[in-house]
Backbone as CSV, one residue per row, in Angstrom:
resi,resn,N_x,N_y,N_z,CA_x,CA_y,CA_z,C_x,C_y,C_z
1,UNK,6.520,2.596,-5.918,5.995,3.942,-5.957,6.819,4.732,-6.962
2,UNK,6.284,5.764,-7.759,7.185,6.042,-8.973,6.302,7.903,-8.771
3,UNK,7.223,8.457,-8.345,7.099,10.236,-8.741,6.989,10.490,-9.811
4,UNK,6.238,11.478,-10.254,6.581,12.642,-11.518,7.640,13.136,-11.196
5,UNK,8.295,13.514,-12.262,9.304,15.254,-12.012,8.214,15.934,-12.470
6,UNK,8.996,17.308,-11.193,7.996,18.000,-11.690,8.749,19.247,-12.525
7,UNK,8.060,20.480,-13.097,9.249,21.130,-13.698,9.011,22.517,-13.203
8,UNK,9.557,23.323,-13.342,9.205,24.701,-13.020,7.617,24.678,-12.432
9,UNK,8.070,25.977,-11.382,6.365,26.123,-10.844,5.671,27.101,-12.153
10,UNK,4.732,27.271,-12.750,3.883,27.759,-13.814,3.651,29.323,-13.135
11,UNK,2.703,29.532,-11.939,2.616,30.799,-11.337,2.207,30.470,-10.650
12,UNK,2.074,31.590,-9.715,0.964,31.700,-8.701,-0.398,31.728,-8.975
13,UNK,-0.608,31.487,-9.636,-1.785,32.051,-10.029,-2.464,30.541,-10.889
14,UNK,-4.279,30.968,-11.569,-5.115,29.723,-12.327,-4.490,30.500,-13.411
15,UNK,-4.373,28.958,-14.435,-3.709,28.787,-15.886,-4.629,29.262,-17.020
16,UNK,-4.406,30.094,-17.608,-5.593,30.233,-18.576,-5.468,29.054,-19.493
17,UNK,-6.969,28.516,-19.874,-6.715,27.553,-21.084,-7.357,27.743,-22.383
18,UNK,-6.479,27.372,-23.170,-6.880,27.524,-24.845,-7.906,27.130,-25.069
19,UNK,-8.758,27.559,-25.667,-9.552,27.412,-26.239,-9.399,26.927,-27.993
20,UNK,-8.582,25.494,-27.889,-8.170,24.887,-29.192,-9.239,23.738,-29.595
21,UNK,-10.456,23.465,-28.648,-11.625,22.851,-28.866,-11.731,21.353,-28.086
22,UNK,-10.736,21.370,-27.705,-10.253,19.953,-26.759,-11.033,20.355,-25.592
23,UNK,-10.938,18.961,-24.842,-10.967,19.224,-23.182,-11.255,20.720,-22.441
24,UNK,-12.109,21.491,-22.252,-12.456,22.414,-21.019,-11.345,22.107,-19.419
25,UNK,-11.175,20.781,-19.104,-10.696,20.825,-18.026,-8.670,20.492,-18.016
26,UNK,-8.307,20.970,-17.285,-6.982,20.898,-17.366,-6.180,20.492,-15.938
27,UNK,-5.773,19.485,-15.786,-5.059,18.782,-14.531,-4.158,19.570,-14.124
28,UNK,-3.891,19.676,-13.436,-2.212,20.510,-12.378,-1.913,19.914,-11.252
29,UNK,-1.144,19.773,-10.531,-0.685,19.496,-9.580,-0.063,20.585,-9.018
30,UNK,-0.562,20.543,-7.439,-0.352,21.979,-6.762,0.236,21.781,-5.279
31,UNK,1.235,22.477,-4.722,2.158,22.435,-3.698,1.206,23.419,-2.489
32,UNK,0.950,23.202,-1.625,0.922,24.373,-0.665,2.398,24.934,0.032
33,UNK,2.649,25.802,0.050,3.802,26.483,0.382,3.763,26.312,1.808
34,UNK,2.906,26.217,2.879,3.174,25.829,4.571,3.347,24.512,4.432
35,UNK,2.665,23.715,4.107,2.642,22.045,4.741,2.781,21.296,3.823
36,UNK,3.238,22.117,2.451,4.030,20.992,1.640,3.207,19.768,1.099
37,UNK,1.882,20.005,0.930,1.126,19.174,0.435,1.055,19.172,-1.162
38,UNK,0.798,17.789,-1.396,1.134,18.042,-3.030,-0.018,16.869,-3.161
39,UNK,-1.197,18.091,-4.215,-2.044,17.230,-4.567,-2.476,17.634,-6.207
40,UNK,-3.529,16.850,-6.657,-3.763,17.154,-8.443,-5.511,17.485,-8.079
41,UNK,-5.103,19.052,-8.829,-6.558,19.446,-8.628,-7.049,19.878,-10.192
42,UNK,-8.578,20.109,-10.464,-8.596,19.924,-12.017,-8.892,21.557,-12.224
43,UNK,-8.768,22.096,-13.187,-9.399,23.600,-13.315,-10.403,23.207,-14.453
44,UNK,-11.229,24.006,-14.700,-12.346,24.514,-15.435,-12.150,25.528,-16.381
45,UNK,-12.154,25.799,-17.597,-12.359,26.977,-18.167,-11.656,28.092,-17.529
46,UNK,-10.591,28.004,-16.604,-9.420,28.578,-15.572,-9.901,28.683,-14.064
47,UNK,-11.006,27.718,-13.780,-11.365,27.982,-12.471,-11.387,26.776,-11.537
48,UNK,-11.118,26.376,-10.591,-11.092,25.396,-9.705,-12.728,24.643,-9.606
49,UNK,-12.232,23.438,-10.358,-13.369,22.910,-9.495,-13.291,22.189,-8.129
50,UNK,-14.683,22.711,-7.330,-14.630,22.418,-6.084,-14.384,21.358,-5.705
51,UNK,-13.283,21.562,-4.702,-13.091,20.467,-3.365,-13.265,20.768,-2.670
52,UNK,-12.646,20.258,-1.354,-13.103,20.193,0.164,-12.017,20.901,0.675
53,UNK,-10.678,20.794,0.428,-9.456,21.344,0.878,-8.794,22.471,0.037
54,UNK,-9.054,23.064,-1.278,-8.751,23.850,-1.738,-9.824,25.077,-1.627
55,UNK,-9.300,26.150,-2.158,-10.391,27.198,-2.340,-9.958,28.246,-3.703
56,UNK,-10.611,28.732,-4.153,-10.026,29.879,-4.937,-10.381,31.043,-4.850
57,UNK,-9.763,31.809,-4.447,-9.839,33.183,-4.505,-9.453,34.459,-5.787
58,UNK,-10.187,34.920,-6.281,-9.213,35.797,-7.341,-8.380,34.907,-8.204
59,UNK,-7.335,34.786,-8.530,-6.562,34.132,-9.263,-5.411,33.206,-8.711
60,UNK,-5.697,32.914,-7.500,-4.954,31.874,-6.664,-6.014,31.138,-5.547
61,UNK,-5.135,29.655,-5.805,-5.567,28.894,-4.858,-5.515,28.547,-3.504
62,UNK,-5.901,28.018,-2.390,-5.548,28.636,-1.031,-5.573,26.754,-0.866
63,UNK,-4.900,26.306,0.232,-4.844,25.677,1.036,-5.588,25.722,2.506
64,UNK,-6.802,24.822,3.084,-7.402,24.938,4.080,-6.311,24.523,5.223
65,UNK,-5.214,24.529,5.478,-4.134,24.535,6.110,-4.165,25.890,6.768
66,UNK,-4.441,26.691,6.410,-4.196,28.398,7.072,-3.370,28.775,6.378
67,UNK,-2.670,28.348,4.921,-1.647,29.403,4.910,-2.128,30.585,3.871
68,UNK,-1.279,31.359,4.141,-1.959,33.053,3.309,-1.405,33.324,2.487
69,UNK,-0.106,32.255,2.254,-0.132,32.150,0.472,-0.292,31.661,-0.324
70,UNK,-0.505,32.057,-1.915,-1.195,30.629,-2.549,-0.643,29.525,-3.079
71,UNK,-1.017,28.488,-3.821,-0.531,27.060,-3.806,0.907,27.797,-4.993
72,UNK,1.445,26.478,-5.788,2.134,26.898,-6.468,1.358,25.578,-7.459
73,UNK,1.449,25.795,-8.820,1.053,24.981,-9.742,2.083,24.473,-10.627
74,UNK,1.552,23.127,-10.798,3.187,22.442,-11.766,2.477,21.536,-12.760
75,UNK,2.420,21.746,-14.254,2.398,20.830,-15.135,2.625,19.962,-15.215
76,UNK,1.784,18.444,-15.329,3.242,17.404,-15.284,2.218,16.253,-16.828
């Protein structure tokens, strides 16, 4: 089994992405702050595409865990 490092959290918040003509979608990997879940979710043009366990609200992502704050996002 082999981890990423990961590096600084990016924000709280969805990543805006360049518009340099590449790829629309952009990978992250995201922490929930209660239960410590660490999963790779993809954004869109800066918006979550849908899953089953995430949500987006405004400019942060939520964890279906209950917690009421949002994920944290990490580049890797």
């Amino acid at each position: 089994m082999s981890l990423a490092v990961l590096q600084q959290p990016v924000q709280n918040s969805v990543i805006e992405i360049s518009g340099d003509g590449g790829s629309s979608v952009d990978e992250v990997i995201v922490v929930c702050p209660k239960c410590k879940t660490l999963e790779t979710l993809w954004l869109s043009a800066g918006f979550l595409v849908p899953t089953r366990k995430f949500r987006q609200s405004g400019n942060h992502v939520y964890h279906d865990c209950g917690s009421i704050d949002p994920c944290s996002f990490y580049h890797f």
